[in-house]
N, C-alpha and C positions, 0 to 999 in steps of 0.2 A: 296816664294815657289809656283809660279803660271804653270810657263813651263813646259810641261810634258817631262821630259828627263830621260837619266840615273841619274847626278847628283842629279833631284828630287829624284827618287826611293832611291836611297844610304842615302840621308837625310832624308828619310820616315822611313828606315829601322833604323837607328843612334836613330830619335828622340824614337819609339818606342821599342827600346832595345832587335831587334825581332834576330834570328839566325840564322845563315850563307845559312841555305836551302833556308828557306824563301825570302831574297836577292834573290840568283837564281830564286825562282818562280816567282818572282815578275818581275825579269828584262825580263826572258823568255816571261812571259803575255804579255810585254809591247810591249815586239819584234811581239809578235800575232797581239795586237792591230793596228799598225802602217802596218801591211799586209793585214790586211782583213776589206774588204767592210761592208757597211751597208747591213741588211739584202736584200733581190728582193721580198720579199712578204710583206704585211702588207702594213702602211702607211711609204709615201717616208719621208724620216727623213734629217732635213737640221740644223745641230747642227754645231757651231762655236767651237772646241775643245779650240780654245787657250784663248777663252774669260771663259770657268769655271776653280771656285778655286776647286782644287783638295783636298785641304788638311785647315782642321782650328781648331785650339783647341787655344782656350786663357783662358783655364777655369784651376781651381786649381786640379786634378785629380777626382776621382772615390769618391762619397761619398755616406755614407746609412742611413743620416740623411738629410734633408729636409733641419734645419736650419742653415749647412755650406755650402748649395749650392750657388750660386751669389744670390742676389734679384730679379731681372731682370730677371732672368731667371729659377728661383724658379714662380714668377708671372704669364712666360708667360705657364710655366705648370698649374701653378691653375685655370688659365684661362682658360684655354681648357676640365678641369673637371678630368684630369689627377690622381691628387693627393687624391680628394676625393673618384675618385672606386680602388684605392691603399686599402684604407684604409677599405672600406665597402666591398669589392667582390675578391679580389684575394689574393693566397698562395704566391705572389713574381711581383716583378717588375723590368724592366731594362729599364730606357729612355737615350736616345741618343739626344744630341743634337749640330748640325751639324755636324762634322765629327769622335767625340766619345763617348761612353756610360758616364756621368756626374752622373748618379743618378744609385743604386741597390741597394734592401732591399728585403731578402728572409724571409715568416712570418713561411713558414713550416718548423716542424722541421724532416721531412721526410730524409732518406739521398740520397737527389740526388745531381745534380752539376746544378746550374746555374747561370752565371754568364757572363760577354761578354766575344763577342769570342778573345779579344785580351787578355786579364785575361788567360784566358780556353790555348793562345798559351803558357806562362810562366807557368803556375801551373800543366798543366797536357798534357806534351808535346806529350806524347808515344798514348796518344787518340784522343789526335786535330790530328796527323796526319795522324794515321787510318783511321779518316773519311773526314780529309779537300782534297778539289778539286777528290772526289771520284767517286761521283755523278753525280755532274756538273762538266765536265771539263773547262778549263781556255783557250780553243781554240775552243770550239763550235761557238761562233760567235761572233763578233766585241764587243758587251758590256759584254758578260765572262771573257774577257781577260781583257776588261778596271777595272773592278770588280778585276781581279786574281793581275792585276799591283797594283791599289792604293787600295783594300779595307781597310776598317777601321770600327771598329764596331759591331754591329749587337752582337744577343745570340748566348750561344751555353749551351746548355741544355744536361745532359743524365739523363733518368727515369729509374732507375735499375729494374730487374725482379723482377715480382708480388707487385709492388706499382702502388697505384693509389692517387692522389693529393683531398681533398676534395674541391679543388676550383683552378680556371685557373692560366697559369704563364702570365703574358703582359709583351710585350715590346712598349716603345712607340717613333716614329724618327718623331723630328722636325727640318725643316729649315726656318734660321731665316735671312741667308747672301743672297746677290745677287749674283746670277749669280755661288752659291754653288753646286759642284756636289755631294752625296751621297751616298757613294760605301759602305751599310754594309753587312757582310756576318753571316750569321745563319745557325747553323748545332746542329741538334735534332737528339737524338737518343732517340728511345722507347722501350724499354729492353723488352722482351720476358715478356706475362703477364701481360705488366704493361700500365699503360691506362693515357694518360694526353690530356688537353685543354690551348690552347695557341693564344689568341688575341693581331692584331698588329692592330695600330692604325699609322697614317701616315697622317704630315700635313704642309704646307710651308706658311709662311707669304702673305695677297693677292699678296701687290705688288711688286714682286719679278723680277727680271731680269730673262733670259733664265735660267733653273736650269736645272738640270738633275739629275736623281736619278735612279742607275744599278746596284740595289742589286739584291744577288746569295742567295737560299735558300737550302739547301740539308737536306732530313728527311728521317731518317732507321726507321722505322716501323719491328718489329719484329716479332715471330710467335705467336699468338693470341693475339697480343698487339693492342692498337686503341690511333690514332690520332686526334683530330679535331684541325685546324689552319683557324682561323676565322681573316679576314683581312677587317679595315675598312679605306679606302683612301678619303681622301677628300687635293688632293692636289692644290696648285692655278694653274689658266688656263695659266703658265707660265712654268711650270714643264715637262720632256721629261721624261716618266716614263715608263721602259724599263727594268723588273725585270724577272728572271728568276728562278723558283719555281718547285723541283723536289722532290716525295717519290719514293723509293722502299718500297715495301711490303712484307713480308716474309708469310708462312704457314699460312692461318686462320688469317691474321691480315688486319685491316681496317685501312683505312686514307678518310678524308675525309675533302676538302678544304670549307668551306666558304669563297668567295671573293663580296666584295662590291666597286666598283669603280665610286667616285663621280665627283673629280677632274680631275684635269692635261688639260694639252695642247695636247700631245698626252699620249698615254697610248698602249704599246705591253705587256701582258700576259697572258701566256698560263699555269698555274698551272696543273702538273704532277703528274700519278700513275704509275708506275712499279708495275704490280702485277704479282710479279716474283714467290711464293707462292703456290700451290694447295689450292684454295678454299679463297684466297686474294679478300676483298672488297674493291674499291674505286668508292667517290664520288664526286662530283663539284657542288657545286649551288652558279652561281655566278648572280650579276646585274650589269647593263653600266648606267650609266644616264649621255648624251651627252649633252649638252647646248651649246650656241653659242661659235664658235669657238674653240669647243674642239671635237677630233677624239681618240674616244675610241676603240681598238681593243683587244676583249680580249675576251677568251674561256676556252677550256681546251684539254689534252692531257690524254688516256688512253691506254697504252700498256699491252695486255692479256701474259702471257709465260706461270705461272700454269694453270695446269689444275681445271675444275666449277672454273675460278672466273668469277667476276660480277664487270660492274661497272655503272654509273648513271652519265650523264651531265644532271644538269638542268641550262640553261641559259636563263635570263631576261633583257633585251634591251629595254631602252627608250631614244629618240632620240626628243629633243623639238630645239625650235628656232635658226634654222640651225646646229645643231652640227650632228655627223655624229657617229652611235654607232652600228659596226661588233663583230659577233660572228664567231671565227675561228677556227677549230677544228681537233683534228686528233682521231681519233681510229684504234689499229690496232690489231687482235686476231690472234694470229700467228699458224703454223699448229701443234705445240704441246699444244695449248692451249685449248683441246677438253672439249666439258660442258660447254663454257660460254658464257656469257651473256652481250651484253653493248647495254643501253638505250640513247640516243639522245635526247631530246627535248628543240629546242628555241623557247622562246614569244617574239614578237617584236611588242611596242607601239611606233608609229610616230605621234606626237602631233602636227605636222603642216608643209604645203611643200615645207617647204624649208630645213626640215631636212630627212636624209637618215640612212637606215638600211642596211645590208647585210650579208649573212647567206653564211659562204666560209667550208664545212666538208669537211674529208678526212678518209674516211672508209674504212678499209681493211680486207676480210674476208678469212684469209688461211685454214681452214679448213673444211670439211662438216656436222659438229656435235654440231653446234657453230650458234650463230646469233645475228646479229646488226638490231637494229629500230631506227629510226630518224624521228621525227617529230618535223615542224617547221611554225610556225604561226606567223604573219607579219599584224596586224592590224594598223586602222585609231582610232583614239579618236572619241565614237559613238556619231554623234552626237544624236540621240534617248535619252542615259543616260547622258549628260549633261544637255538636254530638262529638264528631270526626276527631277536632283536635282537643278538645275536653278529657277523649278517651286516652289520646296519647300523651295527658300529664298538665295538660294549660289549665290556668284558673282560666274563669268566662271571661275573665277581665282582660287578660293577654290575649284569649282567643280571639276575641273582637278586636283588639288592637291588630291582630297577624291579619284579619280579612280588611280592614281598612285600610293598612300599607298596600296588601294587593291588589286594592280598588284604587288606586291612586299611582298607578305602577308605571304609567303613559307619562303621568304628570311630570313624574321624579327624573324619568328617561331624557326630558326636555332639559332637566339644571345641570349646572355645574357639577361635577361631583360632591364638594366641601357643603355646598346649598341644597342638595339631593339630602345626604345626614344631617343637617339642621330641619329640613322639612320631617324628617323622620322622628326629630327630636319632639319639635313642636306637636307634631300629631299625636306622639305616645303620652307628653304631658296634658 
């Protein structure tokens, strides 16, 4: 099952036991797919479609025990730190590996639903489809549709009114095949009142073949309910990673993305507010760290519709030996969106010249009662403060590493602690 065709889709639909609509969406996507171009903005994308595997499950189903999962692949989760912040730091767990969720263990006994989203399609069919492709549609552009034809995977969470989780939900997607593409989709919903935190973790083996990974995110935020969806990427420099990440906001309710972007080959995301709402908060603080040969482009998106909201991009760009790391952005306060407020600001560290930065906004201001600020800074690595700590015994190599921790110091403040020292890890390596 390598060919993207109808008869794959038909056999997609068979192996996973999904329902006659579904079919339909899926063959519809596929027909999207096969019409519509790569996007004209961003970085130019030259992906061989017939060379990714679409689809791969050799595993024994869904398990919520550690010690019936394969070895192999029980190993290559403990290896990665996986299983131990299961067990010390969160209410629930879903990891995904390669193209379906393998492992779920919910510790709270709270009543919410979480569980994958292909679970979520048979168990609770009248709500998967309330909110599946509601958000994100499956013809916005070339990778929604390849997402709407094969996906597979990913959460689907709802937090009922006035709960709050005493500790986050994770999911965690690893790729282990070559040349694997990664279509999963997650759909959150945060019930009026109710407050949750949700950490993804995201990672493919070094030497991987061209992979591709075009997961769809869709998050209801409710009226005075709050989100935080904390993502940490460290994919190999082999990866085409091309997700697309959207909240609405309703009344009084807050979202707010943490995005960390270590990995990939390329890298397009733009993580979404709809702050559809009166008096709806949304926020972005994300970081790029480009290294050779990798082209990160990734920002955020915030559209105003209620009235007083507010929203906050903080983006953090570091661009070292040749890699190339853009911040790209939209905001838009539209004329009934009177009272509010959206802040702007990118830091951008270029550690040496042969690597490049670029700062692409798109600020739209319909109303006269309203205002946007954008401020954006694009420094060199001083040399004065490597002098500084050079003299007090650092090779330049550490030195640079101690000024890149502190540029990224907001970022780390926002995780977990456990995820705070793995970012620190990932960065030093």
């Amino acid at each position: 099952m390598t060919k993207l065709n109808e008869e794959f889709i038909r056999n997609l639909v068979k192996i996973k036991n999904e329902p006659k609509w579904m079919e339909e969406f899926r063959l519809k996507s596929l027909e999207e797919f096969f019409k519509l171009d790569n996007p004209k903005f961003g970085i130019k994308l030259d992906i061989d479609f017939d060379k990714i595997v679409y689809y791969k499950n050799d595993l024994e189903g869904l398990k919520s025990n550690w010690a019936e999962v394969k070895e192999s692949v029980k190993d290559t989760f403990e290896n990665l730190g996986v299983i131990r912040a299961e067990e010390k730091y969160l209410d629930g767990v879903t990891n995904q590996y390669e193209s379906e969720v393998i492992y779920h263990k919910q510790r709270t006994d709270k009543n919410i639903i979480f569980t994958s989203t292909d679970e979520a399609l048979q168990k609770y069919p009248e709500l998967f489809k309330k909110y599946f492709n509601n958000l994100v549609k499956y013809n916005e552009n070339k990778y929604t549709a390849l997402n709407g034809a094969v996906w597979s995977g990913g959460s689907f969470i709802y937090i009922p009114p006035h709960t709050k989780l005493d500790r986050p939900l994770q999911s965690y997607f690893r790729i282990e095949t070559d040349a694997l593409g990664q279509f999963e989709r997650t759909i959150i919903i945060v019930d009026d009142y109710a407050e949750l935190e949700y950490i993804e973790g995201c990672t493919a083996k070094t030497k991987a073949k061209t992979t591709l990974h075009a997961g769809v995110v869709e998050i209801y935020v409710g009226k005075h309910a709050k989100c935080r969806y904390s993502t940490i990427q460290n994919w190999s420099t082999d990866v085409y990673n091309l997700v697309t990440k959207r909240a609405i906001v309703e009344e009084d309710g807050q979202m707010e993305w943490i995005d960390g972007n270590i990995g990939s080959k390329v890298t397009m995301k733009y993580p979404a507010c709809i702050l559809k709402g009166d008096r709806a908060r949304g926020k972005s603080l994300s970081i790029a760290y480009a290294k050779s040969k990798q082209q990160l482009d990734a920002g955020a998106k915030m559209i105003h519709i209620g009235k007083d909201t507010k929203s906050n991009i903080i983006s953090k760009s570091i661009a070292a030996d040749g890699g190339v790391a853009n911040y790209r952005g939209w905001v838009k306060i539209t004329k009934g969106a009177t009272g509010s407020k959206a802040s702007i600001k990118c830091d951008t560290i270029i550690m040496d010249k042969l690597s490049k930065s670029n700062t692409y906004p798109k600020n739209s201001l319909e109303n006269t009662q309203s205002f946007i600020e954008h401020e954006a800074v694009v420094s060199k690595v001083s040399g004065e403060k490597l002098f500084y700590l050079m003299s007090k015994g650092l090779s330049e190599d550490k030195a640079k590493e101690l000024l890149i921790l502190g540029f990224v110091t907001d970022f780390k403040k926002s995780l977990p602690m456990e995820y705070a020292v793995e970012l620190n890890r990932l960065l030093k390596d």
